[in-house]
The first five atom37 places (N, CA, C, CB, O) and aatype in JSON, in Angstrom:
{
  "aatype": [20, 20, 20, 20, 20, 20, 20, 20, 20, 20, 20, 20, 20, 20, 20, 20, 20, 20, 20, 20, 20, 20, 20, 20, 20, 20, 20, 20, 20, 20, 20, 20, 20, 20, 20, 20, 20, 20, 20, 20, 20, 20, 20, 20, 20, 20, 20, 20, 20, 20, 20, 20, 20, 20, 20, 20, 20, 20, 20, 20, 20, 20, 20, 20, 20, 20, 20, 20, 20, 20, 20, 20, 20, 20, 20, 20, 20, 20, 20, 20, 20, 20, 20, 20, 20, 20, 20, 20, 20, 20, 20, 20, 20, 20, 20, 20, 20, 20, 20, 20, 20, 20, 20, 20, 20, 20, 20, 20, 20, 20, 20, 20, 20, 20, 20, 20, 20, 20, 20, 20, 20, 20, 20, 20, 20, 20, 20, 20, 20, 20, 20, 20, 20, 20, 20, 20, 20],
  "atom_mask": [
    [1, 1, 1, 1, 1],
    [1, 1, 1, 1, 1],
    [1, 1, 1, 1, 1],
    [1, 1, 1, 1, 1],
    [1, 1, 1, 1, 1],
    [1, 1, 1, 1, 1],
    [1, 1, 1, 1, 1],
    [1, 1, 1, 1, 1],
    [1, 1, 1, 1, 1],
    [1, 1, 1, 1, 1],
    [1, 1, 1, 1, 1],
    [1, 1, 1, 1, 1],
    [1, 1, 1, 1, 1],
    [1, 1, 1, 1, 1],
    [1, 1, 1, 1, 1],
    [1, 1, 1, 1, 1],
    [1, 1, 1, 1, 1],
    [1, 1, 1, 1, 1],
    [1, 1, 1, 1, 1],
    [1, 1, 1, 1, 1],
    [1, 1, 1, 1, 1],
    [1, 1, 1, 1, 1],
    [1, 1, 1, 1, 1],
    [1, 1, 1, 1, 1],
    [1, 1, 1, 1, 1],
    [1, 1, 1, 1, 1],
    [1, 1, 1, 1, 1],
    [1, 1, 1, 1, 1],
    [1, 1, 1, 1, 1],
    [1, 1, 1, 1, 1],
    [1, 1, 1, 1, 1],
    [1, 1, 1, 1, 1],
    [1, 1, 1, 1, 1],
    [1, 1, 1, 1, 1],
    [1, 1, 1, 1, 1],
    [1, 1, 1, 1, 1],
    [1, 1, 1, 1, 1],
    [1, 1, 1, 1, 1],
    [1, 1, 1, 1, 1],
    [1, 1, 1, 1, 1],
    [1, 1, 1, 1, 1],
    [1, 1, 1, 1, 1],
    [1, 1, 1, 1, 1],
    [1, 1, 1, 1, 1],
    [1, 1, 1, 1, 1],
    [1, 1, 1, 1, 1],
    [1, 1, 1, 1, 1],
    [1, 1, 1, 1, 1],
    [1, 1, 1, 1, 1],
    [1, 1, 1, 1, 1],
    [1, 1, 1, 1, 1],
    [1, 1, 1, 1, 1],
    [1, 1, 1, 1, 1],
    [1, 1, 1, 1, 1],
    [1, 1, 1, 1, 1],
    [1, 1, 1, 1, 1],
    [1, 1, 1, 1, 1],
    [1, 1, 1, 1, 1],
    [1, 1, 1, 1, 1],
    [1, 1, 1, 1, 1],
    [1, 1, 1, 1, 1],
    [1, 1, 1, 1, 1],
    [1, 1, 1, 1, 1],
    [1, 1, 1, 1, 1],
    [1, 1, 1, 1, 1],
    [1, 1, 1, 1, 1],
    [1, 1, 1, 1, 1],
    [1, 1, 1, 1, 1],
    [1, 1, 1, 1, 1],
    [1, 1, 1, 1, 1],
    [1, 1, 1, 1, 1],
    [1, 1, 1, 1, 1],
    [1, 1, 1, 1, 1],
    [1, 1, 1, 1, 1],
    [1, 1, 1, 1, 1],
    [1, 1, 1, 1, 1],
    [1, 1, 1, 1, 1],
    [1, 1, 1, 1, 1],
    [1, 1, 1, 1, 1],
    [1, 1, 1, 1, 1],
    [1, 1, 1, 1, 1],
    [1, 1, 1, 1, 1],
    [1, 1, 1, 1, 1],
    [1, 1, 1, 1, 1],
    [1, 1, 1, 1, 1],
    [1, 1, 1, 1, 1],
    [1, 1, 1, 1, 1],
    [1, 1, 1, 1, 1],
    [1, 1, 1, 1, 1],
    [1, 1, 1, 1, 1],
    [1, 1, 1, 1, 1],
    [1, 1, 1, 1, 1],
    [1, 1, 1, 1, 1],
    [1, 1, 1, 1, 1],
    [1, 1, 1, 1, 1],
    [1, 1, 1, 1, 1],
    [1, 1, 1, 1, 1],
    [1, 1, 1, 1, 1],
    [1, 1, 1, 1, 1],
    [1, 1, 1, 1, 1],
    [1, 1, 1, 1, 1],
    [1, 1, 1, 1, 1],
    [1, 1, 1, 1, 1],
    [1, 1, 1, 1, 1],
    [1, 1, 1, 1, 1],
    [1, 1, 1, 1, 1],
    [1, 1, 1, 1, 1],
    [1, 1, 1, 1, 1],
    [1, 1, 1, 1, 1],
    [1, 1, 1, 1, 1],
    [1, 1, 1, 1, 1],
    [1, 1, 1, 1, 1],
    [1, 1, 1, 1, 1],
    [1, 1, 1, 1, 1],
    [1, 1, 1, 1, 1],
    [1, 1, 1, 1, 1],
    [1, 1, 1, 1, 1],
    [1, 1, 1, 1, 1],
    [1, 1, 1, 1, 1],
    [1, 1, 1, 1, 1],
    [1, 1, 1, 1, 1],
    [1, 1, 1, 1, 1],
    [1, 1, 1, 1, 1],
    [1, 1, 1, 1, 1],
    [1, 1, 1, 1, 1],
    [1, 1, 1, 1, 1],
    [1, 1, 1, 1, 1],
    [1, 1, 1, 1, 1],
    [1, 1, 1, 1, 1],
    [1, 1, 1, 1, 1],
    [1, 1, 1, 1, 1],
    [1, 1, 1, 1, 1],
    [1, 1, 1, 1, 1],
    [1, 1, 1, 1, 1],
    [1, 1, 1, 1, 1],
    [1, 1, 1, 1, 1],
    [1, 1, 1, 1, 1]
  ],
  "atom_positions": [
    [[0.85, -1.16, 0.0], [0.0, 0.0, 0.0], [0.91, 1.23, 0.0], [-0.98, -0.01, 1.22], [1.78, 1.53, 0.82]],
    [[0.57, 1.77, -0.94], [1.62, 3.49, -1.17], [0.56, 4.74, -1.04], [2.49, 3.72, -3.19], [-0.25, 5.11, -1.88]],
    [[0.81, 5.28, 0.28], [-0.43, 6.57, 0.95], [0.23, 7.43, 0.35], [-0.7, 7.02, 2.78], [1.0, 6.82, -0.39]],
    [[0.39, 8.58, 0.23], [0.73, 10.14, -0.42], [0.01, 10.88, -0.46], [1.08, 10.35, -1.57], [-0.95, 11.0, -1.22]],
    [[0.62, 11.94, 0.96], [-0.71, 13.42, 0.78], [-2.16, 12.98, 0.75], [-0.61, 14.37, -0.9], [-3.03, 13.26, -0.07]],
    [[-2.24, 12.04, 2.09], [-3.56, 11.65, 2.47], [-4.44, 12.72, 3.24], [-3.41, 10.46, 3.29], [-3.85, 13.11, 4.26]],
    [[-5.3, 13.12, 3.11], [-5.74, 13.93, 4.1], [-7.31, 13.17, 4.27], [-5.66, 15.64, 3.63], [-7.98, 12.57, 3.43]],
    [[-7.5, 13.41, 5.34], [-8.49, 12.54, 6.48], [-9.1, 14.03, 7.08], [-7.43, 11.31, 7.97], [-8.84, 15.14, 6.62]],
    [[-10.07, 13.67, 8.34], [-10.6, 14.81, 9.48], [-9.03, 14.36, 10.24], [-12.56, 14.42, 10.61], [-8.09, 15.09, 10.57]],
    [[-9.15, 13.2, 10.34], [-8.11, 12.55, 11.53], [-6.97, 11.65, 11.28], [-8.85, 11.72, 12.46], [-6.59, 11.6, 10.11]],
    [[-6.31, 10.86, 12.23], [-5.75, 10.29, 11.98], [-6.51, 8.63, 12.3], [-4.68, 10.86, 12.46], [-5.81, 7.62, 12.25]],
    [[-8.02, 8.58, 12.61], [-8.08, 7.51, 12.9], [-8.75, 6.95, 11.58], [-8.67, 7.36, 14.18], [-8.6, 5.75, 11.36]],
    [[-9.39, 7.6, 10.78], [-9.78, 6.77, 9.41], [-8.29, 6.1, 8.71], [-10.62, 8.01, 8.12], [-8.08, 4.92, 8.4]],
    [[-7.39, 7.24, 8.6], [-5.95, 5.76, 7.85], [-5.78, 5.52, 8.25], [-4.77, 5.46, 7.27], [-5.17, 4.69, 7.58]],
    [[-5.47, 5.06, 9.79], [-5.36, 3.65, 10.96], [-6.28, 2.89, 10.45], [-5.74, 3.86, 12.69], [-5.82, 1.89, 9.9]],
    [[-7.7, 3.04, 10.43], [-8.87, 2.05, 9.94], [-8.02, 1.11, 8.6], [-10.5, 3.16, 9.27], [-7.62, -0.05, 8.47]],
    [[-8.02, 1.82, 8.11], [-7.42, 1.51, 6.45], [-6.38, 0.49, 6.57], [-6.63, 2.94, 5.61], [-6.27, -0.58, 5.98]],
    [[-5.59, 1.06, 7.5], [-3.66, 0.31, 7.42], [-4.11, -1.08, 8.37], [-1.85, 1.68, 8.62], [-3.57, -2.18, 8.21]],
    [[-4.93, -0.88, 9.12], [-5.36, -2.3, 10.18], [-6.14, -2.89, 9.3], [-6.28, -2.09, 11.76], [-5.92, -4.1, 9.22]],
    [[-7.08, -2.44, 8.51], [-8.19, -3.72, 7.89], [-7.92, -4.06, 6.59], [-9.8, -3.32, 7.82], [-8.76, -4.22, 5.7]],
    [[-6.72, -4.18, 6.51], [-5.58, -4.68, 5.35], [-5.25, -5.86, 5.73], [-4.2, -3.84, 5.18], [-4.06, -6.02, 6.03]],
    [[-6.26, -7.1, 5.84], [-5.57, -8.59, 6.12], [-4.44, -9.39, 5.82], [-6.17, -9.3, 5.79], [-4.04, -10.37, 6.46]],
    [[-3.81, -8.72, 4.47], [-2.42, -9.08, 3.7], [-1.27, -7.99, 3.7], [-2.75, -9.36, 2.15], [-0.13, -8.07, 3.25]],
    [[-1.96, -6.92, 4.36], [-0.88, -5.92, 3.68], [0.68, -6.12, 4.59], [-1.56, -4.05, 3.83], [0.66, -6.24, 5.82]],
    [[1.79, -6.13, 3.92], [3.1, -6.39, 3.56], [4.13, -5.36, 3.61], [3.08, -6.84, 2.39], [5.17, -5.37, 4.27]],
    [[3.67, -4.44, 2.8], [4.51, -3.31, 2.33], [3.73, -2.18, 2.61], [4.92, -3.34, 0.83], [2.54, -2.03, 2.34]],
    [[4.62, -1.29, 3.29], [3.43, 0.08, 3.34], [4.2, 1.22, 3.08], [2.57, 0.41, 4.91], [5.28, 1.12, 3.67]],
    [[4.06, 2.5, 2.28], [4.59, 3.46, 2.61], [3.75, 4.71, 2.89], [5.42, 3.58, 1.78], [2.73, 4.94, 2.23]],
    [[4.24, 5.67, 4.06], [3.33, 6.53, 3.98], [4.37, 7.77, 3.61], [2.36, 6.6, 5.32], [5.46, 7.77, 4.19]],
    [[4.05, 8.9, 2.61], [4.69, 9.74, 2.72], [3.51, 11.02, 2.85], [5.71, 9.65, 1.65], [2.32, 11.01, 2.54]],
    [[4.29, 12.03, 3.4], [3.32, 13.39, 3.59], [2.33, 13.06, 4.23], [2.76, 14.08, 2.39], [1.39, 13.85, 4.15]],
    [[2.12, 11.78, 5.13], [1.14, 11.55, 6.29], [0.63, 12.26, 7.1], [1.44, 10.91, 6.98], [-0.02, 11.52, 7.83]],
    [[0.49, 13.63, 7.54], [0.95, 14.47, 8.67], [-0.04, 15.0, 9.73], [1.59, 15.6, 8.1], [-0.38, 16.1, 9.28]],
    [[-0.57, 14.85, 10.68], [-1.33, 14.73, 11.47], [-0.84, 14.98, 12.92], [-1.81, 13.66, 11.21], [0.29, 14.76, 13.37]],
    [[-1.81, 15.45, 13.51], [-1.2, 16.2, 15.23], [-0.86, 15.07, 15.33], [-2.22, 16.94, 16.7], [0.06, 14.97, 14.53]],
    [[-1.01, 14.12, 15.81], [-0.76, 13.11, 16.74], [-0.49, 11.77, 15.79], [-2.04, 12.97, 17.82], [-1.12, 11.46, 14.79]],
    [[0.62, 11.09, 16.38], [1.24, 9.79, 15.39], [0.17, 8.76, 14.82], [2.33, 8.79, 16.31], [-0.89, 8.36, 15.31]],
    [[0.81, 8.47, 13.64], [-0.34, 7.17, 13.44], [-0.36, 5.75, 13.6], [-0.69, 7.09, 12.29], [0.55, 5.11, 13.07]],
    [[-1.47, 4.99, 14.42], [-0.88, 3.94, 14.73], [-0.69, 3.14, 13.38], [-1.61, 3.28, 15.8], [-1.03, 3.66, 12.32]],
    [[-0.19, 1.94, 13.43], [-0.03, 1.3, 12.43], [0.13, 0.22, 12.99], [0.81, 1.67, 11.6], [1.18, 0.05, 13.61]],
    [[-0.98, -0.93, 12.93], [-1.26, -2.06, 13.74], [-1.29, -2.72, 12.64], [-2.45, -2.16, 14.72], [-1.77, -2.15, 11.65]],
    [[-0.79, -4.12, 12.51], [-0.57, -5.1, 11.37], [-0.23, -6.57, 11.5], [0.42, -4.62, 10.64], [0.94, -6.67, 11.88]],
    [[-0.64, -7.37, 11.39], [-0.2, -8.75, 11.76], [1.02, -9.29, 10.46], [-1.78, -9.84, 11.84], [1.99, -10.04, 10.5]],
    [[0.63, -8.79, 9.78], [1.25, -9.32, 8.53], [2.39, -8.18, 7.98], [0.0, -9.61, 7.36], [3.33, -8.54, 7.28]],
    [[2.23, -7.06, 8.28], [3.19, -6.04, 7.95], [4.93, -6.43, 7.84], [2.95, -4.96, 9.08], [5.43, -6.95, 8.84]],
    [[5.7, -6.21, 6.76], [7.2, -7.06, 6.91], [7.9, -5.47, 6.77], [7.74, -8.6, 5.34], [8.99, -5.33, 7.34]],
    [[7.37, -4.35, 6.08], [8.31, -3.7, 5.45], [7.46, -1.82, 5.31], [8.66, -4.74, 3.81], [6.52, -1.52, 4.58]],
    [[8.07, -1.05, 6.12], [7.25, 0.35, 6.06], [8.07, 1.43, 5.72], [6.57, 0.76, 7.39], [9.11, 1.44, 6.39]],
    [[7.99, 2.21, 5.04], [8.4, 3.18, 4.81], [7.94, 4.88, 4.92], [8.58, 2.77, 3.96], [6.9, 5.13, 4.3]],
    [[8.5, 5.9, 5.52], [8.28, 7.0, 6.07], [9.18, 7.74, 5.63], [8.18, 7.0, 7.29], [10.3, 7.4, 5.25]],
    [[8.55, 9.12, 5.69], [9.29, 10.34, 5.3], [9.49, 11.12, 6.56], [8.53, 11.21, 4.2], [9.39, 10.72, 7.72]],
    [[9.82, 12.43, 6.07], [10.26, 12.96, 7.85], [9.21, 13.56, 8.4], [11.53, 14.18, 8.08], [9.32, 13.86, 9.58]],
    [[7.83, 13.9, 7.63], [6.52, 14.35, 7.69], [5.76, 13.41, 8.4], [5.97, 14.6, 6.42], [4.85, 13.85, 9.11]],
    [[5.95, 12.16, 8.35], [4.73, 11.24, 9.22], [5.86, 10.64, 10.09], [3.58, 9.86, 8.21], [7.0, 10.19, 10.05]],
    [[4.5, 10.97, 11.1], [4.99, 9.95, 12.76], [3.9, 9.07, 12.87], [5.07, 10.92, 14.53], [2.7, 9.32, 12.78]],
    [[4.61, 7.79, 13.11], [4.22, 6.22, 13.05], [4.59, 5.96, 14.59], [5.22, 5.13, 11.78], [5.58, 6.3, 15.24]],
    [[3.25, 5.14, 15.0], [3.59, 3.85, 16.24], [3.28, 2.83, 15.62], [2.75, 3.76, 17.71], [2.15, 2.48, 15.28]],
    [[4.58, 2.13, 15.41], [4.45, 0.73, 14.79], [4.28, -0.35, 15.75], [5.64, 0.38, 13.97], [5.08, -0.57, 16.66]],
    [[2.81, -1.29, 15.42], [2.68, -2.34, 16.1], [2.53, -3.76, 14.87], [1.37, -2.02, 17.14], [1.55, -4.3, 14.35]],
    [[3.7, -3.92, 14.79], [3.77, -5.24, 13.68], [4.34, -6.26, 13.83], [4.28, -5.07, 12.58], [5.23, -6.26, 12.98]],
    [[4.39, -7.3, 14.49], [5.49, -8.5, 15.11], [6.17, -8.71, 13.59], [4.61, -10.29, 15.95], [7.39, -8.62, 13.44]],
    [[5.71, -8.85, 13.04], [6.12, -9.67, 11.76], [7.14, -8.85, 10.7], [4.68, -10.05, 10.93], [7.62, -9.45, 9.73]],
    [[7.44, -7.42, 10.98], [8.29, -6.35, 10.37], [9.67, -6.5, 10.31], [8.11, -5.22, 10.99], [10.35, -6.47, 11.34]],
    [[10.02, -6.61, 9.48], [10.92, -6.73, 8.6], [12.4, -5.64, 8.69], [10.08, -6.58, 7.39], [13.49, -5.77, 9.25]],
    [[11.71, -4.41, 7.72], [12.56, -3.58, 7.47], [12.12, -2.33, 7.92], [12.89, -3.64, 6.26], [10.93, -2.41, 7.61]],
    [[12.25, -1.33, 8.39], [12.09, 0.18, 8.54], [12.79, 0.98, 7.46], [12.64, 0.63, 9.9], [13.94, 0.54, 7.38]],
    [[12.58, 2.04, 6.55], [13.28, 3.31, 6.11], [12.64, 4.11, 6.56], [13.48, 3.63, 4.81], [11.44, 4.36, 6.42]],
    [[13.53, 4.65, 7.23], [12.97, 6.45, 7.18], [13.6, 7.44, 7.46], [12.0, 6.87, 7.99], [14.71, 7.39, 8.0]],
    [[12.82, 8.8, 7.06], [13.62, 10.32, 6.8], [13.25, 10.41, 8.37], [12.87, 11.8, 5.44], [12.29, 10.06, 9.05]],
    [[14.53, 11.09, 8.63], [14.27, 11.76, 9.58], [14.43, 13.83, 9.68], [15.13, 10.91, 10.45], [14.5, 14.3, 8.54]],
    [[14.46, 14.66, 10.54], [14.33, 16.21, 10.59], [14.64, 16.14, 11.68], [13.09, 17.03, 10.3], [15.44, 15.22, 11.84]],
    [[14.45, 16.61, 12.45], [14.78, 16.74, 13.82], [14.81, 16.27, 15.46], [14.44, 17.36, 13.81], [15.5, 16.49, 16.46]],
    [[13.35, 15.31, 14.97], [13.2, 14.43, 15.7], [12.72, 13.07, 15.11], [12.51, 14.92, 16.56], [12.23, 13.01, 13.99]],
    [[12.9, 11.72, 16.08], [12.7, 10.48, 15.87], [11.09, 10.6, 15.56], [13.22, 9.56, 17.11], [10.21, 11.09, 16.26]],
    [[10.97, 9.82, 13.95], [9.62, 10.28, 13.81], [9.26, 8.68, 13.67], [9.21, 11.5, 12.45], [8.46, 8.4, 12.77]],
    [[9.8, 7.58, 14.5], [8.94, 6.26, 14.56], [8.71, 5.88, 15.6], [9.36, 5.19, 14.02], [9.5, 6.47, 16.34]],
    [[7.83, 4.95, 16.43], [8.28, 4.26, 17.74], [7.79, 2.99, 17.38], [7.7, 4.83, 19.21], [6.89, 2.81, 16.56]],
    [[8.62, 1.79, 18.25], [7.91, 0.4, 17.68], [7.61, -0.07, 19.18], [9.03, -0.85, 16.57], [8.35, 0.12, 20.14]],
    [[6.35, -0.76, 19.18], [5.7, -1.3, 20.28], [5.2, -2.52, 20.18], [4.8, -0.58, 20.66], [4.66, -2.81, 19.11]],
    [[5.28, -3.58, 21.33], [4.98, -4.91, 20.94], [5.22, -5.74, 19.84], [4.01, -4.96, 20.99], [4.38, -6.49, 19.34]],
    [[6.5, -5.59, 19.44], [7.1, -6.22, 18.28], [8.99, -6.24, 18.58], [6.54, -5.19, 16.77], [9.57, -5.36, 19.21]],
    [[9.48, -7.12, 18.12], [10.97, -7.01, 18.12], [11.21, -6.16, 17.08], [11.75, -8.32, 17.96], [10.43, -5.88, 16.16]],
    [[12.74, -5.6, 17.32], [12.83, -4.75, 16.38], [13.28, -5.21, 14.9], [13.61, -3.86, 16.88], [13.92, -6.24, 14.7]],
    [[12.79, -4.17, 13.73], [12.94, -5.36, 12.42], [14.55, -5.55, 11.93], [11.97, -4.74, 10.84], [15.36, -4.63, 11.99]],
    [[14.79, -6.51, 11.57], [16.13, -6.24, 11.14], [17.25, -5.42, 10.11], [16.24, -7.04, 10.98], [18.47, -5.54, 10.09]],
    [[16.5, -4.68, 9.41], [16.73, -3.97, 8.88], [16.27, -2.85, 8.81], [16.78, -4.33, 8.29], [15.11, -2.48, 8.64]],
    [[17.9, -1.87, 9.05], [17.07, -0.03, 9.27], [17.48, 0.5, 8.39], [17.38, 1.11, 10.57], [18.65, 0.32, 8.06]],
    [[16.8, 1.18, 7.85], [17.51, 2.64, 6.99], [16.96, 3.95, 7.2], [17.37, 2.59, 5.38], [15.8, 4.24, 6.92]],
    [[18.02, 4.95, 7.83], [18.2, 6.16, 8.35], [18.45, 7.31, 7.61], [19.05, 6.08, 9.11], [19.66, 7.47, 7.49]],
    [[17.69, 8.31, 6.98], [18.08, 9.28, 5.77], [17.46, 10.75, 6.34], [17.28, 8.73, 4.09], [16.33, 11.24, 6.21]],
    [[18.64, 11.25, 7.01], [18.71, 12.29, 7.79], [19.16, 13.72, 6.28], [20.08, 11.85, 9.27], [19.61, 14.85, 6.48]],
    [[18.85, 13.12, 4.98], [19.78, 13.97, 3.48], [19.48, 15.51, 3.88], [18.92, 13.58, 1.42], [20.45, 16.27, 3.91]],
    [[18.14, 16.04, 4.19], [17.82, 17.43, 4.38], [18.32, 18.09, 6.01], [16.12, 17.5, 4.14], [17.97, 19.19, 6.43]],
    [[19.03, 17.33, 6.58], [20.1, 17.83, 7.77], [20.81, 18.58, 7.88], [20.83, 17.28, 8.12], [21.05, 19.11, 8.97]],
    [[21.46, 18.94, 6.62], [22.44, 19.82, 6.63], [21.96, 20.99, 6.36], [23.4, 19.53, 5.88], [22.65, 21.99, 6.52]],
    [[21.36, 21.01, 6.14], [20.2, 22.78, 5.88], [20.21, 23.08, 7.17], [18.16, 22.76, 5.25], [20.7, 24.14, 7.56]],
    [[19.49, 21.91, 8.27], [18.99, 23.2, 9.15], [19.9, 22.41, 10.84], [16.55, 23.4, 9.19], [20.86, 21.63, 10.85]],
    [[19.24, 22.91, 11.87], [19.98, 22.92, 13.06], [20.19, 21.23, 13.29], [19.13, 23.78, 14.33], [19.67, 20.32, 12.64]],
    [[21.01, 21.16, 14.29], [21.05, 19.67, 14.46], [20.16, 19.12, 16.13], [22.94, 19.25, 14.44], [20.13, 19.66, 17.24]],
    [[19.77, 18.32, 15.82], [19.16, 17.21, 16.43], [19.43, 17.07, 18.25], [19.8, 15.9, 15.56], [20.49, 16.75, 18.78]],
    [[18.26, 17.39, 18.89], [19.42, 17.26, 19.78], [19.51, 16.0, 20.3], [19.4, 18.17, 20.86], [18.86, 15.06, 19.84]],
    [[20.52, 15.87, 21.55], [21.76, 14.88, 22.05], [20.52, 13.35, 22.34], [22.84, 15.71, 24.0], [20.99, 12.22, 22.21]],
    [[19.25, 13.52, 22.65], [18.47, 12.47, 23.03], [18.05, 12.08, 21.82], [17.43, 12.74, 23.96], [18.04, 10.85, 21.74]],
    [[17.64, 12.74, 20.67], [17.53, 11.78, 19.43], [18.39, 11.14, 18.88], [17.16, 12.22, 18.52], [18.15, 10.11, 18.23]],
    [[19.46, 11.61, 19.02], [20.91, 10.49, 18.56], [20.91, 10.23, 19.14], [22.17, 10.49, 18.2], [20.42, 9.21, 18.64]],
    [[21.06, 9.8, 20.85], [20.92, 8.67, 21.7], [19.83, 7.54, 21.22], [20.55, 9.22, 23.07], [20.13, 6.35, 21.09]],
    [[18.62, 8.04, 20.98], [17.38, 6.95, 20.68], [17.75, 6.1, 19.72], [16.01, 7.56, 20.18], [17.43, 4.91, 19.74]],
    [[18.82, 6.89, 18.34], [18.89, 6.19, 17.1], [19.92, 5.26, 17.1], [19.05, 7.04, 16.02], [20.0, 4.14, 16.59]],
    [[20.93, 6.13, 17.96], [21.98, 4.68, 18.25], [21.53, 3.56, 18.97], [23.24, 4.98, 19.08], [21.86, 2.47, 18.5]],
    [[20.61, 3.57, 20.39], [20.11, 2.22, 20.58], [19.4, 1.7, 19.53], [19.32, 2.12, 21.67], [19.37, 0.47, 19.53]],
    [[18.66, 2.38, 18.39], [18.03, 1.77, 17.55], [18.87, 1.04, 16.73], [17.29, 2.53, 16.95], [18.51, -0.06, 16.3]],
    [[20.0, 1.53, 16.45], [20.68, 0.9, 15.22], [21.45, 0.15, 15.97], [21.48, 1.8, 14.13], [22.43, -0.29, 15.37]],
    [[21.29, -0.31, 17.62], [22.47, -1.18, 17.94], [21.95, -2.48, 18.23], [23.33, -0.69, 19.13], [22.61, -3.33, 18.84]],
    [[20.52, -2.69, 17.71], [19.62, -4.02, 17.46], [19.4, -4.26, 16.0], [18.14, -3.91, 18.15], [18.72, -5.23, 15.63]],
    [[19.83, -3.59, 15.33], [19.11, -4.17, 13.73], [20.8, -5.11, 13.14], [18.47, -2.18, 12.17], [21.98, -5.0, 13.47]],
    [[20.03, -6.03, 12.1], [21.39, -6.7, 12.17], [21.61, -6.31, 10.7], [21.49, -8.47, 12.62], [22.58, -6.96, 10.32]],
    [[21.06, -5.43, 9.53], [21.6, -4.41, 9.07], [21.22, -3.73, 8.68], [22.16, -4.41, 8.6], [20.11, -3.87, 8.18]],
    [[22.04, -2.32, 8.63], [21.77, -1.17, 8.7], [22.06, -0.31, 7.79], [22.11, -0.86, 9.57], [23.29, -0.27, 7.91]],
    [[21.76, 0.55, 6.78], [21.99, 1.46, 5.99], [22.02, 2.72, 6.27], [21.37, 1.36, 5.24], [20.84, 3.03, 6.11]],
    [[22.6, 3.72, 6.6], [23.15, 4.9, 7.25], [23.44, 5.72, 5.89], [24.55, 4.58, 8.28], [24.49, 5.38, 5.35]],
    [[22.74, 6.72, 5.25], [23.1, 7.77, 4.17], [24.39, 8.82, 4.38], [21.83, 8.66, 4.01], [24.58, 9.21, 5.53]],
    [[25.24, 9.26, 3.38], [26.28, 9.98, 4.04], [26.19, 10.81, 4.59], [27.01, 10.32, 3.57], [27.06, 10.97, 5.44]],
    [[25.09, 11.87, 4.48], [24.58, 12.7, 4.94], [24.53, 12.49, 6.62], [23.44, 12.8, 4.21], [25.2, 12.98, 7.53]],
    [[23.32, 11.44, 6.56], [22.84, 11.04, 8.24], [24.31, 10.81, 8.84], [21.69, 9.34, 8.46], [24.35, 11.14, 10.03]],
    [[25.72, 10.24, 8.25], [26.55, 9.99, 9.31], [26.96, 11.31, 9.21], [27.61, 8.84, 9.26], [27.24, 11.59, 10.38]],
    [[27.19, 12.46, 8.43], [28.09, 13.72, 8.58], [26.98, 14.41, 9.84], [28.33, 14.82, 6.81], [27.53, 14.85, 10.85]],
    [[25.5, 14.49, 9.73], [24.79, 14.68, 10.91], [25.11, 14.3, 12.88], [23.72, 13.96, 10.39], [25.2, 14.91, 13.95]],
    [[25.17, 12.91, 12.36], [25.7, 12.01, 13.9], [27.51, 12.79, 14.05], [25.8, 9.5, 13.5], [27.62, 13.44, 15.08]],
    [[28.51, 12.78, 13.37], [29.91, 13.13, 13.56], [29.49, 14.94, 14.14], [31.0, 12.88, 11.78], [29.95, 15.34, 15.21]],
    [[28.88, 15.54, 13.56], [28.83, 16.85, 13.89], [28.24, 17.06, 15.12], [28.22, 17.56, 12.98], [28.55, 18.02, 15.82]],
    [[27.17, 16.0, 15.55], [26.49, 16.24, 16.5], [27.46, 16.19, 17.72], [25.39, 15.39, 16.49], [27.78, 17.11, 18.47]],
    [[27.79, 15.0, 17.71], [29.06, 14.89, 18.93], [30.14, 15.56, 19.18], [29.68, 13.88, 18.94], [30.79, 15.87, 20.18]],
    [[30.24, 15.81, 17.5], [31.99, 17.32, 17.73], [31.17, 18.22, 18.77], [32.64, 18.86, 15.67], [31.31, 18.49, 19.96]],
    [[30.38, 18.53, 17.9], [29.63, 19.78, 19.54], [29.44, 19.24, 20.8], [27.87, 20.42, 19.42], [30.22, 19.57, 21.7]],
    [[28.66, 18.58, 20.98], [28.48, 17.67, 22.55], [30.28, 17.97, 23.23], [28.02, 15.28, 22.14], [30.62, 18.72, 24.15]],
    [[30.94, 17.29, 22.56], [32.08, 16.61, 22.94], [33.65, 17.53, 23.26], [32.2, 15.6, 21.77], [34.61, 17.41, 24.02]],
    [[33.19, 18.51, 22.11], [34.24, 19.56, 22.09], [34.36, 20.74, 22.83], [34.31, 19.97, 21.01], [35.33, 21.49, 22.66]]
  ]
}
């Protein structure tokens, strides 16, 4: 299922949608954007994809892979599920603006220190190296 520039009243009609998907597999949401995160409950879900515009609570045992953009803050959380084994992190529009602070790169490094692999954009690592020169220096 590929969402784009969904607009709803809410966020609970595309929850309806993404849950009463008995097969769905693959999901991407981009330009999702809504006050409050969307859940994303799935039995069958292996593989989701996000931009830095939608915030997801992922509840999928069966998930696979994660991509996603990130901006400034961690825009996924996963609940009642192990984490999937494969992450990909694309922090590319980072360098434009301020950096991140010290608890979202904390969150992402425990995140990336369970996936068994990981794809990191050059960008997202020149983001993480800068972040810590400051912290650190």
């Amino acid at each position: 299922m590929h969402l784009e520039n969904v607009t709803s009243p809410n966020e609970t009609t595309l929850q309806k949608l993404i849950s009463g998907s008995p097969v769905l597999e693959d999901l991407k949401l981009i330009r999702c954007s809504y006050q409050k995160a969307i859940q994303v409950r799935s039995h069958t879900l292996k593989r989701i994809d996000i931009d830095e515009r939608t915030k997801v609570v992922i509840d999928a045992p069966l998930l696979q892979c994660l991509l996603t953009e990130m901006f400034l803050t961690k825009n996924y959380q996963i609940v009642n599920s192990g984490f999937p084994a494969k992450l990909d992190i694309d922090m590319r529009s980072m360098h434009l603006y301020p950096r991140p602070n010290e608890g979202v790169i904390r969150d992402i490094l425990t995140d990336i220190s369970r996936v068994r692999d990981l794809v990191i954009s050059r960008n997202t690592w020149k983001v993480y190296i800068s972040t810590f020169e400051h912290i650190y220096l």
